[in-house]
C-alpha positions in Angstrom: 123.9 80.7 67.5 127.0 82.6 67.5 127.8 86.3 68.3 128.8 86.7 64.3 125.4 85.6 63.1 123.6 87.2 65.7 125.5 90.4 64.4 124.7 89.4 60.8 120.8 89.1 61.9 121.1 92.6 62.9 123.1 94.1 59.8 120.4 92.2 57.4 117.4 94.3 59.4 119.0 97.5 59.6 118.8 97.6 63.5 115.8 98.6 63.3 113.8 97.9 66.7 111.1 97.7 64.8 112.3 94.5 62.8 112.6 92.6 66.1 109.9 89.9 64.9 111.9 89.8 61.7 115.3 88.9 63.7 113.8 86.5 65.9 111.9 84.3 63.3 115.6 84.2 61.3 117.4 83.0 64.6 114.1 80.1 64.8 114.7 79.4 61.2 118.0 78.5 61.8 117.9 77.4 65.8 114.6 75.8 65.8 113.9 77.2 69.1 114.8 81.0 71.4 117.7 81.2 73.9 117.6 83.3 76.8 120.7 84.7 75.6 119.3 85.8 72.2 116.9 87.1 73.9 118.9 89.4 75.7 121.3 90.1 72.8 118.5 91.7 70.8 117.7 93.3 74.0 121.1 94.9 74.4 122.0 95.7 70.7 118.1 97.3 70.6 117.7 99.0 73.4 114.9 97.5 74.4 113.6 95.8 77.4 114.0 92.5 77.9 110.5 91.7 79.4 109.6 93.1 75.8 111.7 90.7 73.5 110.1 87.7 76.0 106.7 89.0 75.3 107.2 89.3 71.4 108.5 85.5 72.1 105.9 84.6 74.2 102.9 86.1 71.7 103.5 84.3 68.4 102.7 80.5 68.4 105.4 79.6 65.6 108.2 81.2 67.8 109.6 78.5 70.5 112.0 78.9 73.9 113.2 74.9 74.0 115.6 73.5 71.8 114.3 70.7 69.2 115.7 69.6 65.9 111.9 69.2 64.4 109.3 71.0 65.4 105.9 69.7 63.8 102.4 71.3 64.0 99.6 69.5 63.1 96.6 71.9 61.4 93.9 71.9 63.4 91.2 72.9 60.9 87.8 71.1 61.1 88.1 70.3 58.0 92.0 68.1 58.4 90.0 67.1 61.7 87.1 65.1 60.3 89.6 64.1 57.4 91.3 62.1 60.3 94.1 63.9 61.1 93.8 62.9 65.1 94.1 60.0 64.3 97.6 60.3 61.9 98.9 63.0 64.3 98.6 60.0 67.1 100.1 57.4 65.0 103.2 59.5 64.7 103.3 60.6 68.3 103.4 56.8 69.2 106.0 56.1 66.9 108.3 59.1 68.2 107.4 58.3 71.7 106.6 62.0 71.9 103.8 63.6 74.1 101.6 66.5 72.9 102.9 70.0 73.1 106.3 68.1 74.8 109.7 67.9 73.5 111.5 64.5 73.6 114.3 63.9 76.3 116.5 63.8 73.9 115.7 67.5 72.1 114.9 65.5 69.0 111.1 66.1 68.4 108.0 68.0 69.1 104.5 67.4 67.9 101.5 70.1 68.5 98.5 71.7 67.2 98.3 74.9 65.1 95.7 76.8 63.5 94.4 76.4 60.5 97.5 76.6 57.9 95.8 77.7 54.5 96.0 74.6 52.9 92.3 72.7 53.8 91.9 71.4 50.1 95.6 70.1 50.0 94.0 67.0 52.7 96.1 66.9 56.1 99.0 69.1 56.2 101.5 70.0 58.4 104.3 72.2 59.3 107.8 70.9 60.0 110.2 73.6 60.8 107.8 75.8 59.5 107.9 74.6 55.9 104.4 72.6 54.3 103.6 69.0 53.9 100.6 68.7 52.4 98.5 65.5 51.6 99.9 63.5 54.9 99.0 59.8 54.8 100.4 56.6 56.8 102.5 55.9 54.5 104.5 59.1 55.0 104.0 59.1 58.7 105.8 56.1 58.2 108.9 57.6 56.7 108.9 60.6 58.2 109.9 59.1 61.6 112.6 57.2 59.6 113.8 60.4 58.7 113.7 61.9 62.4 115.2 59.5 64.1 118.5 59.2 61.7 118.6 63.1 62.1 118.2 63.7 58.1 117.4 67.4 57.9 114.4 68.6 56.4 115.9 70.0 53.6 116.6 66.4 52.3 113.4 65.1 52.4 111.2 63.9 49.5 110.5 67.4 47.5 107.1 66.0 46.9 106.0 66.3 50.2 106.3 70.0 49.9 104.3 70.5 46.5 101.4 72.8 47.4 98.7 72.9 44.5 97.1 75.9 43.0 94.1 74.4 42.8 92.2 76.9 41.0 88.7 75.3 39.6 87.1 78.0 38.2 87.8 81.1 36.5 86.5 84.6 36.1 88.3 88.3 35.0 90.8 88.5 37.7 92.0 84.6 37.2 91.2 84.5 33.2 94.2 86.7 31.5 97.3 86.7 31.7 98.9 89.6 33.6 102.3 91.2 31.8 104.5 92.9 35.0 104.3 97.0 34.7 101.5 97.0 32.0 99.1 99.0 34.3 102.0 101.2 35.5 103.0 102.0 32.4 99.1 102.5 30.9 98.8 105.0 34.2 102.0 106.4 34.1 101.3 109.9 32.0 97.9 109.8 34.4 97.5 112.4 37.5 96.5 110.8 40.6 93.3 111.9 40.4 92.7 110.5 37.1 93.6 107.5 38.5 91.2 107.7 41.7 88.6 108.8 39.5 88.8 105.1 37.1 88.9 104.0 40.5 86.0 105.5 41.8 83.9 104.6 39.1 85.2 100.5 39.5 83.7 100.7 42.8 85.7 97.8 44.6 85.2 97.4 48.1 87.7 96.0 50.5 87.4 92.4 50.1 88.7 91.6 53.5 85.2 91.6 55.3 84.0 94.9 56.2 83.6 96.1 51.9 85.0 99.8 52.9 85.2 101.4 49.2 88.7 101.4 48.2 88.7 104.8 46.7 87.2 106.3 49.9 90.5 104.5 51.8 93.0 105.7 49.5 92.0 109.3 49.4 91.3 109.8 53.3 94.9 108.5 53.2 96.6 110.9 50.4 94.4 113.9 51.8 95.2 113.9 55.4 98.4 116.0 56.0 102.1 114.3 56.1 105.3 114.4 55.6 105.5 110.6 54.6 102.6 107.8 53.8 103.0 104.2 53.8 100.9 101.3 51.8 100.8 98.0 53.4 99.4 94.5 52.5 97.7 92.5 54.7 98.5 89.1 53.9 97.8 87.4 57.1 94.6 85.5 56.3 94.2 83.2 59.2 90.5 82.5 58.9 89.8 78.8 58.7 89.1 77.4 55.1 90.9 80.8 53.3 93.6 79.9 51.1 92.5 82.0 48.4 96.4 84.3 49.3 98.1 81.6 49.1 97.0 81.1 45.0 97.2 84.9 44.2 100.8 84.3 45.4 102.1 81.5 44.1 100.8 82.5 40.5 100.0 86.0 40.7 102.3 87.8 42.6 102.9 90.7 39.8 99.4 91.8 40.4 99.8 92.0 44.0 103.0 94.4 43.8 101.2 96.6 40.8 99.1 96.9 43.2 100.5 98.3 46.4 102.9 100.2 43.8 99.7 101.8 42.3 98.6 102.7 45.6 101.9 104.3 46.6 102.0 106.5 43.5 98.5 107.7 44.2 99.2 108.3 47.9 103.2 109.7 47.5 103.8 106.5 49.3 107.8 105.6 49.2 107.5 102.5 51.6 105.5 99.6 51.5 105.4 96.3 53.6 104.1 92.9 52.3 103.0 91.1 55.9 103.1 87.6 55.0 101.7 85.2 57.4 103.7 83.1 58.9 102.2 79.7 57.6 103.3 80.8 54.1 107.0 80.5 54.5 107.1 78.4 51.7 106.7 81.3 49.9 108.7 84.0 50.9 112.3 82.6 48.4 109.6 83.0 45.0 108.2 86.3 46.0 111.6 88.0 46.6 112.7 87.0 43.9 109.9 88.5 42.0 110.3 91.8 44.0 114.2 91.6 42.6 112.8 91.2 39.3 110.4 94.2 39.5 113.3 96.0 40.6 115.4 95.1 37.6 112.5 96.1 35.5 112.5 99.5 37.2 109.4 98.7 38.7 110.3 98.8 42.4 113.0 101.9 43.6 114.0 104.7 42.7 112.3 106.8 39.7 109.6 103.8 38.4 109.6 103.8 34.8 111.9 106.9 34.4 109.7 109.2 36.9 111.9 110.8 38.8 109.0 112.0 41.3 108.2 108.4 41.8 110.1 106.3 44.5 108.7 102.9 46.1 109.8 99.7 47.9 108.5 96.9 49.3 109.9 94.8 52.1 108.0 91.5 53.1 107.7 90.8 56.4 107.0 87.6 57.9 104.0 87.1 60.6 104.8 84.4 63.3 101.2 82.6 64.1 98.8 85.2 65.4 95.5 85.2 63.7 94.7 88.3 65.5 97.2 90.5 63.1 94.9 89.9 60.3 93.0 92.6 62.1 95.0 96.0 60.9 95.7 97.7 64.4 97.4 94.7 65.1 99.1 94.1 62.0 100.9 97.8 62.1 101.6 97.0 66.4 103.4 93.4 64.6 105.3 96.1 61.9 106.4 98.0 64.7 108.2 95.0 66.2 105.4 94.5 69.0 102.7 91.9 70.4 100.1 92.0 68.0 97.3 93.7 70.5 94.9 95.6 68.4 94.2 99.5 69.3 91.4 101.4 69.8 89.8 102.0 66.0 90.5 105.4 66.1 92.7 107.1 65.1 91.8 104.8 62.0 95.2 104.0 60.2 94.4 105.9 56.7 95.5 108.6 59.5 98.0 107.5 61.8 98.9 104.0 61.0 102.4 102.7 60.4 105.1 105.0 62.8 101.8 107.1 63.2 101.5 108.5 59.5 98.7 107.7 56.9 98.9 104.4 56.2 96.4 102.5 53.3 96.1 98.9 54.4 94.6 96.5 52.3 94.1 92.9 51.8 95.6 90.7 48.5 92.6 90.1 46.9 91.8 94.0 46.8 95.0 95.7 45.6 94.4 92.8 42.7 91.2 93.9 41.8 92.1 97.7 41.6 94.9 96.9 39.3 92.2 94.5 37.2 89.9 97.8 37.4 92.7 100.1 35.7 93.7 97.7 33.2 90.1 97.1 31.9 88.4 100.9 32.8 86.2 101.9 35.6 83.0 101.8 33.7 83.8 97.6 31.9 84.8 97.0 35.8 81.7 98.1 37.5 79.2 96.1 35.0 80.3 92.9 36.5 78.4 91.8 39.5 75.6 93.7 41.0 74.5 97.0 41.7 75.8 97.5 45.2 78.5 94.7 44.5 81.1 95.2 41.6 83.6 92.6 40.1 84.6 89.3 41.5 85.0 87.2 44.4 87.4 84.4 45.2 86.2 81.7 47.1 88.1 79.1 48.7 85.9 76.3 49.1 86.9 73.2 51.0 84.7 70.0 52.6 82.1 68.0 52.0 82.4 68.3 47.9 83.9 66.3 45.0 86.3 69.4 43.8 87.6 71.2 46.6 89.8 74.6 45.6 89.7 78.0 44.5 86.3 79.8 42.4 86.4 82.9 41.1 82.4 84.0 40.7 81.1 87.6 39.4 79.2 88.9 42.9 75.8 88.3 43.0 75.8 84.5 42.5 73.5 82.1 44.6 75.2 79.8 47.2 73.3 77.2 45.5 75.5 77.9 41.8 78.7 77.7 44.0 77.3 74.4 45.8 76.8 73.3 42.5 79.8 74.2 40.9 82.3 72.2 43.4 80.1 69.4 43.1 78.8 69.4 46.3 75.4 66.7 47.0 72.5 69.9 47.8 70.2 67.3 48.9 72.9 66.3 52.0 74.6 69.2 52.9 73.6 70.3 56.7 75.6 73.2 57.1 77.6 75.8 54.9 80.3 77.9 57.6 80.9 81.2 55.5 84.0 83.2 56.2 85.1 80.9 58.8 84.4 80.8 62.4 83.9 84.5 62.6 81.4 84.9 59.6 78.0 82.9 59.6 76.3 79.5 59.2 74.2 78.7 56.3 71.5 76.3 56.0 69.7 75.1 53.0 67.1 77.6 53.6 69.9 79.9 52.3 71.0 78.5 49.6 68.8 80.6 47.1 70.4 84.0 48.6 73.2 85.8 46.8 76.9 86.4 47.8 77.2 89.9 47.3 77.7 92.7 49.9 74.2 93.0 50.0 73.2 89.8 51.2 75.4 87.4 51.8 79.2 88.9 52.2 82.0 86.6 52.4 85.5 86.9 52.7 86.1 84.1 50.6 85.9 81.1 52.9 83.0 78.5 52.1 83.4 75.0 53.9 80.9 72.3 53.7 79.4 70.0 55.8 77.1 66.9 54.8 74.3 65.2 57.2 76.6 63.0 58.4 78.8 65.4 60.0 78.5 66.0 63.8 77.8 70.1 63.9 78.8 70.0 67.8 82.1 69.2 66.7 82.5 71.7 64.4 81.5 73.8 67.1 83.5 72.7 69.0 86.5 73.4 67.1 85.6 76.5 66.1 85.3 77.7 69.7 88.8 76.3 70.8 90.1 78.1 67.9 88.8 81.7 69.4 90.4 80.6 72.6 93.5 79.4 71.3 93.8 82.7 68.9 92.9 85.7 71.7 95.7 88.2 72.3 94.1 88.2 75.8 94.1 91.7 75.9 90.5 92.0 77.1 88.4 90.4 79.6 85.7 89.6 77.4 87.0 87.8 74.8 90.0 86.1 77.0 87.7 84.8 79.3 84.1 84.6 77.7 85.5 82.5 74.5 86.7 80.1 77.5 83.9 80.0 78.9 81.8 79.2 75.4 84.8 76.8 74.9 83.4 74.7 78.0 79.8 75.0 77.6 79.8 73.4 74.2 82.0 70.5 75.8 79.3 70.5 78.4 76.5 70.2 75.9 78.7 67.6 74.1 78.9 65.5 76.2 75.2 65.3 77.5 75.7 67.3 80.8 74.0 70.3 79.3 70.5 72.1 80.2 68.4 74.6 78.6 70.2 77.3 81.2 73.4 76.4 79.5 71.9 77.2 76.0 70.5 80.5 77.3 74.1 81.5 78.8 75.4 80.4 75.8 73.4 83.0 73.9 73.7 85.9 76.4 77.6 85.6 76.5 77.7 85.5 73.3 76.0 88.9 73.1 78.2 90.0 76.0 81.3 89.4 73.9 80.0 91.3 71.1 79.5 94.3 72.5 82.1 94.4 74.8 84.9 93.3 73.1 88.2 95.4 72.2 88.6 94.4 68.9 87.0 92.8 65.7 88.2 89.4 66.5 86.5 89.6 70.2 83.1 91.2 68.2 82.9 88.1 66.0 84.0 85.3 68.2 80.8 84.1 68.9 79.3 84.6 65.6 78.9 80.7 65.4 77.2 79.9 68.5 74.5 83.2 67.7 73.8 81.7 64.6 73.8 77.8 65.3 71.5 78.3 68.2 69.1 80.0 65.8 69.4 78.3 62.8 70.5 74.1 64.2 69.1 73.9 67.6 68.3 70.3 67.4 72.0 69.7 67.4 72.4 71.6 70.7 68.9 70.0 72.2 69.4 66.3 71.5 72.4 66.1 73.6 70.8 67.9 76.5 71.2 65.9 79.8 68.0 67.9 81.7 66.4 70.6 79.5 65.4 72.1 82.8 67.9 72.7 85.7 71.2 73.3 85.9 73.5 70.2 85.8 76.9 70.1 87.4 79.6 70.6 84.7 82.4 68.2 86.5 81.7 64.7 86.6 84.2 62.7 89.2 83.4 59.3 87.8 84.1 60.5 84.4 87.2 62.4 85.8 88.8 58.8 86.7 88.4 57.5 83.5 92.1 58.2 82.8 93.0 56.5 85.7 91.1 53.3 85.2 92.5 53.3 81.4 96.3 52.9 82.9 95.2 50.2 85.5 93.3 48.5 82.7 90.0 48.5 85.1 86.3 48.6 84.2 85.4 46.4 86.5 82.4 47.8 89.4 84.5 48.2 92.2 86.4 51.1 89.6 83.5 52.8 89.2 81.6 55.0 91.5 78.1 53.9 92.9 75.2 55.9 91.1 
């Protein structure tokens, strides 16, 4: 890339230092992989250190240092796994020639894991220079290496491949109507702010990214504490395996979204507000600015909203770059400022010194939705759906082991059994039920009569499946290299004690394990959870907790001695690689027991 578009880069994002992510994914977008000498060009032009541009580089999995003309990346949700996406991802490896993780000789191709994209009911996916195939088979493995090795660029490959479904199977308030753009601006727009937080107030939403903090509470710690400036951001970075609940709200209701960070921001004096996109979701980004122009051509978005001249707002998306970890706020506002995404200490809690240390209202897609749903049918309508402690709806995005995989939009307080029902899932079969991912908790049938619902069982929208024919051990499995793979590495406890879960599954796995391996299992798994930095750390072991409780059998059949401790390395096992490439199985390759 040329000084000129370098320059341009710059021009487009302001100089702003704190755009530095922003610049580098456009030079990736473009290059396909990081000189040295961008590097140091956004060093200069920034002011910045170098060692920091590196370490932005370095941080975010979708950003790359070697040169390649396609870069693909495999999902690695267990869902895509047990779909048989190992054994695709290896077909096309053989046909490249191409190693894991390595780029070809010839700079053409790399092939590698990711994290869970967002799309587990779209079957396997993948991303090629960041944009989504969904619904890989042999058949286009088959012509996608046609189209690599006669360098066709992925711009002129079959449009079909890049369809990504909405998917929605069942509807409630928030999905049912149709929403017109500005209606519940211009219903609130001869309202004070506190008539509006007071609708609000009696809605009751709670945050619907996990923790269920009451929306009003946020937005008025925010617009009460003392600035000169606030700032309303929306965390769009839903990483959590089996979530693609976002990705819907976007690609069909995007005006709700923006009404609602645009609400916020008039309730707060907000004149700034950032839409962080995750990464994954590139395929996006082209629809949704060009929604955001349209808002601004309807004087939604600006300067003086619907002719008040008090009322100035804009929104600027910015892209995340494959860091799970920035779905967590602290780290999302350290990503805004152009940094690694390493969480900070909870306090000072953003609503008071967030984004460029002013008040700062963070909240996920799903919950600046609801409050605009709450305003257009009145606080008191609102708060009669669900349950008592639990008001409105919840999106699930269910995925697995069930006949209609998608998105279900359910009034709080239904029974996991009604949703099992409803996607057509076989009750009499289903082992397990993973809720809100890795990091939430593991239902077994002996649940399936309790009620999602803050009060009971509280989701953040991810529900996958998994039948008596599944192997839980390698769901575990997965889930634990996912915690490893995902840790900023900031602190000991997560860095090193999700590696060390990562190897004692694969220990148990494999039928080295003991009933000491079980019991560390357990007490790191408290460990972590009390000593981690952030939420991420607290919650990485949320898996192993409750499938030691609720599935031991799955853990105790595979156990080698149930006793003593067994060593962990196995050297005849260790030359199994060895005898594979000298085609030996004979005795004399094996050691004596």
């Amino acid at each position: 890339m040329d000084v000129i578009e370098l320059q341009a880069i710059l021009a487009k994002e302001q100089h702003h230092p704190h755009y530095l992510l922003q610049m580098l994914r456009l030079v990736q977008e473009k290059e396909n992989y990081i000189s040295p000498q961008v590097m140091s060009f956004f060093a200069e032009k920034l002011n910045i250190p170098l060692t920091k541009v590196q370490g932005v580089v370095d941080f975010y999995s979708l950003l790359n240092t070697t040169p390649r003309d396609y870069h693909i990346l495999f999902s690695n949700n267990i869902i895509e796994q047990l779909q048989g996406k190992e054994q695709l991802m290896k077909q096309l490896m053989s046909k490249l020639g191409v190693e894991l993780g390595k780029v070809r000789a010839d700079n053409r191709v790399c092939i590698d894991n990711t994290s869970c994209i967002g799309m587990s009911d779209q079957g396997i996916s993948v991303l090629v220079n960041g944009l989504t195939i969904t619904n890989l088979d042999e058949q286009r493995i088959s012509e996608m290496v046609d189209l690599i090795e006669k360098k066709i660029p992925v711009s002129q490959w079959n449009a079909q491949w890049f369809e990504v479904k909405d998917n929605i199977q069942r509807k409630d308030q928030l999905l049912s109507t149709d929403f017109i753009a500005g209606s519940v601006l211009d219903k609130m727009k001869n309202n004070t702010a506190d008539q509006i937080m007071e609708i609000l107030k009696v809605a009751g939403i709670r945050g619907c990214g996990g923790a269920g903090f009451p929306l009003d509470s946020k937005w008025d710690f925010c617009r009460q504490t003392p600035a000169d400036e606030r700032f309303v951001v929306c965390d769009a970075d839903e990483g959590e395996p089996g979530t693609f609940k976002d990705r819907i709200l976007f690609q069909s209701y995007a005006d709700l979204v923006f009404e609602g960070m645009t609400i916020c921001a008039k309730i707060i004096g907000a004149k700034q507000g950032f839409l962080y996109l995750r990464g994954e979701y590139r395929y996006l980004l082209d629809s949704l600015e060009k929604i955001l122009e349209k808002r601004r051509d309807q004087n939604l978005l600006g300067t003086a909203i619907l002719g008040d001249s008090n009322f100035d707002f804009e929104i600027k998306i910015f892209m995340g770059a494959g860091a799970y970890i920035c779905g967590a706020e602290t780290a999302l506002i350290e990503s805004l400022h152009g940094n690694r995404g390493v969480p900070r200490r909870r306090l000072p809690y953003p609503v008071h010194q967030g984004y460029n240390k002013k008040p700062t209202v963070v909240n996920n897609v799903e919950t600046f939705c609801l409050a605009v749903k709450a305003l257009q049918m009145g606080g008191e309508t609102f708060a009669k759906l669900g349950t008592e402690q639990s008001h409105g709806t919840k999106l699930l995005s269910i995925s697995g082991d069930c006949k209609k995989p998608g998105i279900y939009e359910f009034q709080y307080g239904v029974s996991v059994r009604e949703v099992l029902e409803s996607c057509g899932a076989d009750i009499s079969n289903i082992q397990m039920v993973q809720n809100s991912g890795p990091a939430g908790n593991s239902l077994s049938p002996e649940d399936f009569d309790r009620k999602i619902a803050f009060e009971d069982v509280s989701t953040t929208g991810s529900i996958m499946i998994f039948n008596k024919d599944k192997d839980l051990l390698e769901v575990i499995q997965n889930f634990a290299n996912f915690f490893v793979h995902e840790s900023c590495g900031f602190c000991t406890p997560c860095r090193v004690g999700t590696s060390i879960i990562k190897n004692l599954v694969n220990k148990v796995r494999k039928g080295r394990g003991s009933n000491v391996d079980l019991k560390e299992m357990q007490d790191l798994s408290i460990l972590i959870r009390n000593a981690a930095h952030c939420g991420l750390g607290m919650t990485a072991t949320n898996h192993i907790s409750d499938t030691l409780k609720k599935f031991p059998q799955i853990y105790k059949e595979r156990l080698h001695n149930s006793e003593s401790l067994h060593p962990t390395f196995d050297l005849d096992a260790a030359l199994e690689d060895a005898r594979q490439i000298t085609h030996r199985q004979d005795a004399a390759a094996h050691l004596s027991a």
